[in-house]
TIVO-2410 file (N, C-alpha, C; in nm, 3 decimals):
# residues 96
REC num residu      c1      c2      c3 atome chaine
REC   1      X   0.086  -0.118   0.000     N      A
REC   1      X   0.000   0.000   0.000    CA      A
REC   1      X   0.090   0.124   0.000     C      A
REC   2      X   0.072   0.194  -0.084     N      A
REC   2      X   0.153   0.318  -0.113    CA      A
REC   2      X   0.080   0.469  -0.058     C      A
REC   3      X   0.134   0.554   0.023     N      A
REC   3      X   0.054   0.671   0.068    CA      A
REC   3      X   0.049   0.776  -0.060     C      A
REC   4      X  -0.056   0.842  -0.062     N      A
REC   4      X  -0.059   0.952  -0.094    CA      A
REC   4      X  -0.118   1.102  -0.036     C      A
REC   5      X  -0.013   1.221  -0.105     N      A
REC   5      X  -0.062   1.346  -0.111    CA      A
REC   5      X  -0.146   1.410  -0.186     C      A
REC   6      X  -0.213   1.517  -0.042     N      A
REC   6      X  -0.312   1.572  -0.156    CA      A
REC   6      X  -0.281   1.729  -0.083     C      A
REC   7      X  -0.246   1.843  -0.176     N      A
REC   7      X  -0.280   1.939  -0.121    CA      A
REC   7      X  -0.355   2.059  -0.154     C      A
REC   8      X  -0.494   2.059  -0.124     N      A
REC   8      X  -0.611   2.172  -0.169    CA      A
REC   8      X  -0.650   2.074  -0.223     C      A
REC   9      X  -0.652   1.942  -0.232     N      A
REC   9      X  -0.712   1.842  -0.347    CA      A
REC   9      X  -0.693   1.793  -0.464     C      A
REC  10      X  -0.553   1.833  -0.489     N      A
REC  10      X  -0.464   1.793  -0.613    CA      A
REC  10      X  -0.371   1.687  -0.522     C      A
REC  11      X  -0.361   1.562  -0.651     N      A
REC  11      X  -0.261   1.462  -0.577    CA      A
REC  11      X  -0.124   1.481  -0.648     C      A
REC  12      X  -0.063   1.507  -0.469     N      A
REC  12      X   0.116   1.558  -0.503    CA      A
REC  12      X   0.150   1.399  -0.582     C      A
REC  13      X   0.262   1.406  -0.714     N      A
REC  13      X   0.329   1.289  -0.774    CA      A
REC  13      X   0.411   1.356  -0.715     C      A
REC  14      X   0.497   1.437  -0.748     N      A
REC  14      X   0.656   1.452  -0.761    CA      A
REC  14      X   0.652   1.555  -0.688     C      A
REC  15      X   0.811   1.602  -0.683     N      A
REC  15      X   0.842   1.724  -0.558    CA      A
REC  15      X   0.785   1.883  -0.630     C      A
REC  16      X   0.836   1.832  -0.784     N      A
REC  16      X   0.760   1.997  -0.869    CA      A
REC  16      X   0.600   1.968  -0.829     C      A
REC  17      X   0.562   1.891  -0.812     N      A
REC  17      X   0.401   1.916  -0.787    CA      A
REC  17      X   0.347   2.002  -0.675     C      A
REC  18      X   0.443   1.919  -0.545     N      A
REC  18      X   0.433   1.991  -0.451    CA      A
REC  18      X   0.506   2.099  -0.422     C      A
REC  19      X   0.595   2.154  -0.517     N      A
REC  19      X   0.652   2.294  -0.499    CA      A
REC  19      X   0.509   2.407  -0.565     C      A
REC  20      X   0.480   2.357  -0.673     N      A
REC  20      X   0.370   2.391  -0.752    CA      A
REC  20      X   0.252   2.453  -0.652     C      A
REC  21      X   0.202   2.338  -0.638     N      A
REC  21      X   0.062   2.400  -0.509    CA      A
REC  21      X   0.116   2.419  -0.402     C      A
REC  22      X   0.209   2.440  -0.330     N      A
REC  22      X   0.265   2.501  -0.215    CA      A
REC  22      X   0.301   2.704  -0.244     C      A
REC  23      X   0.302   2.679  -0.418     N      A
REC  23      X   0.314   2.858  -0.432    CA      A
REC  23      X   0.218   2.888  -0.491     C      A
REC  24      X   0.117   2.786  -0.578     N      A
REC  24      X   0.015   2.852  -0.632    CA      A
REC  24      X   0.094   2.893  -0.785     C      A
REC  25      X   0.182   2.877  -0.850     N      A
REC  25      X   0.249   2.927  -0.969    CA      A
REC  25      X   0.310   2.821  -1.020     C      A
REC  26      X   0.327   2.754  -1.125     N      A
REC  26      X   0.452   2.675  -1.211    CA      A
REC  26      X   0.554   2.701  -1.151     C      A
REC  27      X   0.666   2.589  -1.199     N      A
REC  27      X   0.761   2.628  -1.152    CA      A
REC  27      X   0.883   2.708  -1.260     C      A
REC  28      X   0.832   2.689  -1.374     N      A
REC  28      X   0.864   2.784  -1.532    CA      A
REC  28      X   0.845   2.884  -1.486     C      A
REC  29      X   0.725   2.950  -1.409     N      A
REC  29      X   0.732   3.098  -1.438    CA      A
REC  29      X   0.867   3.189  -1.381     C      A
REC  30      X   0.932   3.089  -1.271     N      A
REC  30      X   1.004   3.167  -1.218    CA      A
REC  30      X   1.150   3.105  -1.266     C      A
REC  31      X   1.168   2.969  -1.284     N      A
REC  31      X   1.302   2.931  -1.326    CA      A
REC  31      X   1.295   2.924  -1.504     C      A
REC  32      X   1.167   2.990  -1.574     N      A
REC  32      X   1.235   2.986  -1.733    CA      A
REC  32      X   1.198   2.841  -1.801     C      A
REC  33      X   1.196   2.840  -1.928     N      A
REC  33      X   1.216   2.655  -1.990    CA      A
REC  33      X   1.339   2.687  -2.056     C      A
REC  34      X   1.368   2.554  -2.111     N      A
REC  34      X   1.513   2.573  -2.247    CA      A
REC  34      X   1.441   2.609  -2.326     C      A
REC  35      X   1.531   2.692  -2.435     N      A
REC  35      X   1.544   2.742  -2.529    CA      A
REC  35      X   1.449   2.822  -2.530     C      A
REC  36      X   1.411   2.908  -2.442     N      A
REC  36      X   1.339   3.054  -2.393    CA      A
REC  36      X   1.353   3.191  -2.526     C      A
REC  37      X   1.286   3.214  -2.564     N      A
REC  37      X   1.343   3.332  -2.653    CA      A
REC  37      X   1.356   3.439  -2.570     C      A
REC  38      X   1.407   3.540  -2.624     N      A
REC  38      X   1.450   3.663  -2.532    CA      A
REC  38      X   1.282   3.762  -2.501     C      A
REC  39      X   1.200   3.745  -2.630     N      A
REC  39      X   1.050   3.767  -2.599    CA      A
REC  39      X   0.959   3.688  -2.478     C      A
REC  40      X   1.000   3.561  -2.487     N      A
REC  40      X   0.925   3.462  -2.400    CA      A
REC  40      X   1.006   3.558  -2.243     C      A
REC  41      X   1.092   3.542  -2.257     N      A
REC  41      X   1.172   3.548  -2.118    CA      A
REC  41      X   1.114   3.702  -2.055     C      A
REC  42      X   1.098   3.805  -2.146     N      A
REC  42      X   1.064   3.928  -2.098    CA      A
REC  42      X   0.945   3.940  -2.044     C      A
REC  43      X   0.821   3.799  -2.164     N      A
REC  43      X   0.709   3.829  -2.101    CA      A
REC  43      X   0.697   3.725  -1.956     C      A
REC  44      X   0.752   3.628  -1.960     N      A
REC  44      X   0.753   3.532  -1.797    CA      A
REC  44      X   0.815   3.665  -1.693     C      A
REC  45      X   0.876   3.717  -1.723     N      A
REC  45      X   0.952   3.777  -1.616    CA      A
REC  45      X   0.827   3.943  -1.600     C      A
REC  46      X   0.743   3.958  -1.656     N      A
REC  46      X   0.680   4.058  -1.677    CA      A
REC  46      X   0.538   3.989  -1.592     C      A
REC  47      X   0.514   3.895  -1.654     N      A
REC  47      X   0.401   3.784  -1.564    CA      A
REC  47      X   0.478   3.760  -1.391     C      A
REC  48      X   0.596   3.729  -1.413     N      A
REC  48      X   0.618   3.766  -1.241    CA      A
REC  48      X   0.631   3.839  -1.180     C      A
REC  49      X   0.615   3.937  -1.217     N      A
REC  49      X   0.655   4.076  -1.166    CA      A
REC  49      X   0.504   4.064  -1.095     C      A
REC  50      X   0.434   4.089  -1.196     N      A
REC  50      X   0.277   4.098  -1.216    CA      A
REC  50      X   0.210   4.031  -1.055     C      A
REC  51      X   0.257   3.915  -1.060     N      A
REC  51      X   0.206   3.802  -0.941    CA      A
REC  51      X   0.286   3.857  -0.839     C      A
REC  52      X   0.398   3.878  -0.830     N      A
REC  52      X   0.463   3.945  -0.684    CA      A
REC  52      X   0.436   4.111  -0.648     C      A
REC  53      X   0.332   4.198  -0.736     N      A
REC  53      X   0.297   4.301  -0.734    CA      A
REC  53      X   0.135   4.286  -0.620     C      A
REC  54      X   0.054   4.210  -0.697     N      A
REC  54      X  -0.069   4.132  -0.632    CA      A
REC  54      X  -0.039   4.052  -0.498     C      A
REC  55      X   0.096   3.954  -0.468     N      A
REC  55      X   0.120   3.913  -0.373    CA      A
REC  55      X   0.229   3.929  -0.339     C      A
REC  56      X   0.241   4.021  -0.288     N      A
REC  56      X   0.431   4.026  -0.216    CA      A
REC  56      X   0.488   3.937  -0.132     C      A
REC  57      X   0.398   3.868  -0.052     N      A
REC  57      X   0.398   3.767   0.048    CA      A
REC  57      X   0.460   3.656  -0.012     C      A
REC  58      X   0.440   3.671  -0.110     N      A
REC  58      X   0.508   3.531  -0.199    CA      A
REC  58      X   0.645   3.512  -0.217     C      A
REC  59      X   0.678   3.610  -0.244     N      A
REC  59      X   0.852   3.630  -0.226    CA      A
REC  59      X   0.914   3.571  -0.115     C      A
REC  60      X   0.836   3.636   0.017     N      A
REC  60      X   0.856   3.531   0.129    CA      A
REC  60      X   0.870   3.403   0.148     C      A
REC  61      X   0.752   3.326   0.095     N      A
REC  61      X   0.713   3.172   0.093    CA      A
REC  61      X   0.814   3.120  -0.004     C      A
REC  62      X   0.840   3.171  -0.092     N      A
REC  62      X   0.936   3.131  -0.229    CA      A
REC  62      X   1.069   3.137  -0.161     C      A
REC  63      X   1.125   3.256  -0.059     N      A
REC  63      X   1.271   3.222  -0.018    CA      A
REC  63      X   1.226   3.109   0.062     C      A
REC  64      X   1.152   3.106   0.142     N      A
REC  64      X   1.112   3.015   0.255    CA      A
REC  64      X   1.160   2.852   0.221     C      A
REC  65      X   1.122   2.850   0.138     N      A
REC  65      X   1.103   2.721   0.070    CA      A
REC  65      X   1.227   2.691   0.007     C      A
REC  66      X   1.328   2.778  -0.041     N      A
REC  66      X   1.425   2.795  -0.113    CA      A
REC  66      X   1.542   2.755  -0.003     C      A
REC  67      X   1.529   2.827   0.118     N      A
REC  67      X   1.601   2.811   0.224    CA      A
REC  67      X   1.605   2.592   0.243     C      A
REC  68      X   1.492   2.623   0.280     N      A
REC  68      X   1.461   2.498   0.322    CA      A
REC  68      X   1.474   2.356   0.207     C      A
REC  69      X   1.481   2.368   0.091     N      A
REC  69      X   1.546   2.290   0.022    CA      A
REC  69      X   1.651   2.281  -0.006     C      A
REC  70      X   1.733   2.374   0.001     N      A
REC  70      X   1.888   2.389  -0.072    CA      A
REC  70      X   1.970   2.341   0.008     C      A
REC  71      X   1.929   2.286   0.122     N      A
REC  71      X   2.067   2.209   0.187    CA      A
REC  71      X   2.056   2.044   0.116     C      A
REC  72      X   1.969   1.999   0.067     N      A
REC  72      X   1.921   1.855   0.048    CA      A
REC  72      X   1.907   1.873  -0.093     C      A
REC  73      X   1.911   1.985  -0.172     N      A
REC  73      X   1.938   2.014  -0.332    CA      A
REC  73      X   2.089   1.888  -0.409     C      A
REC  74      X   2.045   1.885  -0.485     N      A
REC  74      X   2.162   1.793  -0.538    CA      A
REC  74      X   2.276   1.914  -0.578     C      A
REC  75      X   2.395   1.885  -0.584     N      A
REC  75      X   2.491   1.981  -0.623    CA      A
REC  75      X   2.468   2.084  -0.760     C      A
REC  76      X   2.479   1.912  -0.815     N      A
REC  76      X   2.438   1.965  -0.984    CA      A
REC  76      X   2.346   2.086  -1.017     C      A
REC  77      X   2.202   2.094  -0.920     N      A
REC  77      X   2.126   2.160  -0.928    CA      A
REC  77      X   2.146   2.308  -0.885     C      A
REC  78      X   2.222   2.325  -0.750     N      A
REC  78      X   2.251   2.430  -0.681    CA      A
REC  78      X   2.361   2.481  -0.781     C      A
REC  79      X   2.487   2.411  -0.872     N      A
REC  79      X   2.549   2.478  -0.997    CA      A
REC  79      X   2.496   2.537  -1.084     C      A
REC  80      X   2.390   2.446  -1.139     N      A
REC  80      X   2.355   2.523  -1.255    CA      A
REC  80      X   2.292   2.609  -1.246     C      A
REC  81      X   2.270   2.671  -1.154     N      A
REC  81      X   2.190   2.831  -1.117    CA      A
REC  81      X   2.309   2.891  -1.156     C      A
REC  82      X   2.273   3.054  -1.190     N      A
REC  82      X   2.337   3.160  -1.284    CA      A
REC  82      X   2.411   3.212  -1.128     C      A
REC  83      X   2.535   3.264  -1.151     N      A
REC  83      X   2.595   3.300  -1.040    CA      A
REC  83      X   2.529   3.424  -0.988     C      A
REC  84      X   2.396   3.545  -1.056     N      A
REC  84      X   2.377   3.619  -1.056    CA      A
REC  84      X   2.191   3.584  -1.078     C      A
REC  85      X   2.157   3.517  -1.007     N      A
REC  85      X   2.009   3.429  -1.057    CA      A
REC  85      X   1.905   3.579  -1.035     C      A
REC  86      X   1.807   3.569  -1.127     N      A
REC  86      X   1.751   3.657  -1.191    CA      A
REC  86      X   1.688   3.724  -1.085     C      A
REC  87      X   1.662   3.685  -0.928     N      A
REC  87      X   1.582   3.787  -0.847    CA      A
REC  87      X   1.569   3.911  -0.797     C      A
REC  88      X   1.685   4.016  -0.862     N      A
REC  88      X   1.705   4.138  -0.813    CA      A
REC  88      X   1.631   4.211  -0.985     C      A
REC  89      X   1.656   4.098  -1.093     N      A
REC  89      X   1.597   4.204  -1.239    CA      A
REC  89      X   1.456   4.173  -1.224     C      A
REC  90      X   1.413   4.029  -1.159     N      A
REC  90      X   1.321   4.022  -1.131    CA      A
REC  90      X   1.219   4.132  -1.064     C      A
REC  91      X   1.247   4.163  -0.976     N      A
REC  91      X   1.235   4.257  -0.833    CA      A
REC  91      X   1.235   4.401  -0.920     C      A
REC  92      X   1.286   4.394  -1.013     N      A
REC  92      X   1.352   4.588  -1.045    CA      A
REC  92      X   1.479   4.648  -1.063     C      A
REC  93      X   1.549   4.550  -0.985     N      A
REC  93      X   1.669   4.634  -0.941    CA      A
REC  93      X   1.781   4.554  -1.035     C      A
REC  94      X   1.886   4.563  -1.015     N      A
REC  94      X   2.006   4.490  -1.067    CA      A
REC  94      X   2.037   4.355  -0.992     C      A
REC  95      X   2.093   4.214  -1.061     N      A
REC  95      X   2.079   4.129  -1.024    CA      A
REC  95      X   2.217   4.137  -0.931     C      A
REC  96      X   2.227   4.022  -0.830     N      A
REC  96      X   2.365   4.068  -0.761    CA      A
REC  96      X   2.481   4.009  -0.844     C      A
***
């Protein structure tokens, strides 16, 4: 017998599921797909703006969560982030 998740009534499969309904957003909108055009990328990043304008609180829950996975992140994963990851152009400002 195998358990399952449900959260709000969607059944969690995988960890993107439950990152998914734990923010209420994809997880594309904020990390991008491959081969993104520079149009796609302006308008995702214009759509997040959008959602963290309506909920600022989210930014919160999003480091929250960010905190709390990245010690148990696989290496590989925590590398291939941009040394300068998009949350400050995100935000407005300059990325660090």
């Amino acid at each position: 017998m195998t358990m399952k998740f449900f959260i709000a009534g969607h059944e969690v499969v995988t960890e993107d599921d439950a990152l998914e309904l734990a923010l209420g957003t994809p997880l594309e909108l904020w990390l991008g797909v491959a081969d993104e055009s520079a149009e796609e990328r302006v308008a995702r990043l214009d759509a997040a703006r959008d959602i963290l304008a309506e909920e600022p609180e989210l930014y919160d829950r999003v480091t929250a969560l960010v905190a709390e996975g990245l010690p148990d992140a696989p290496t590989s994963l925590v590398s291939a982030l941009p040394p300068a990851f998009a949350v400050g152009a995100l935000l407005g400002g300059e990325a660090a």
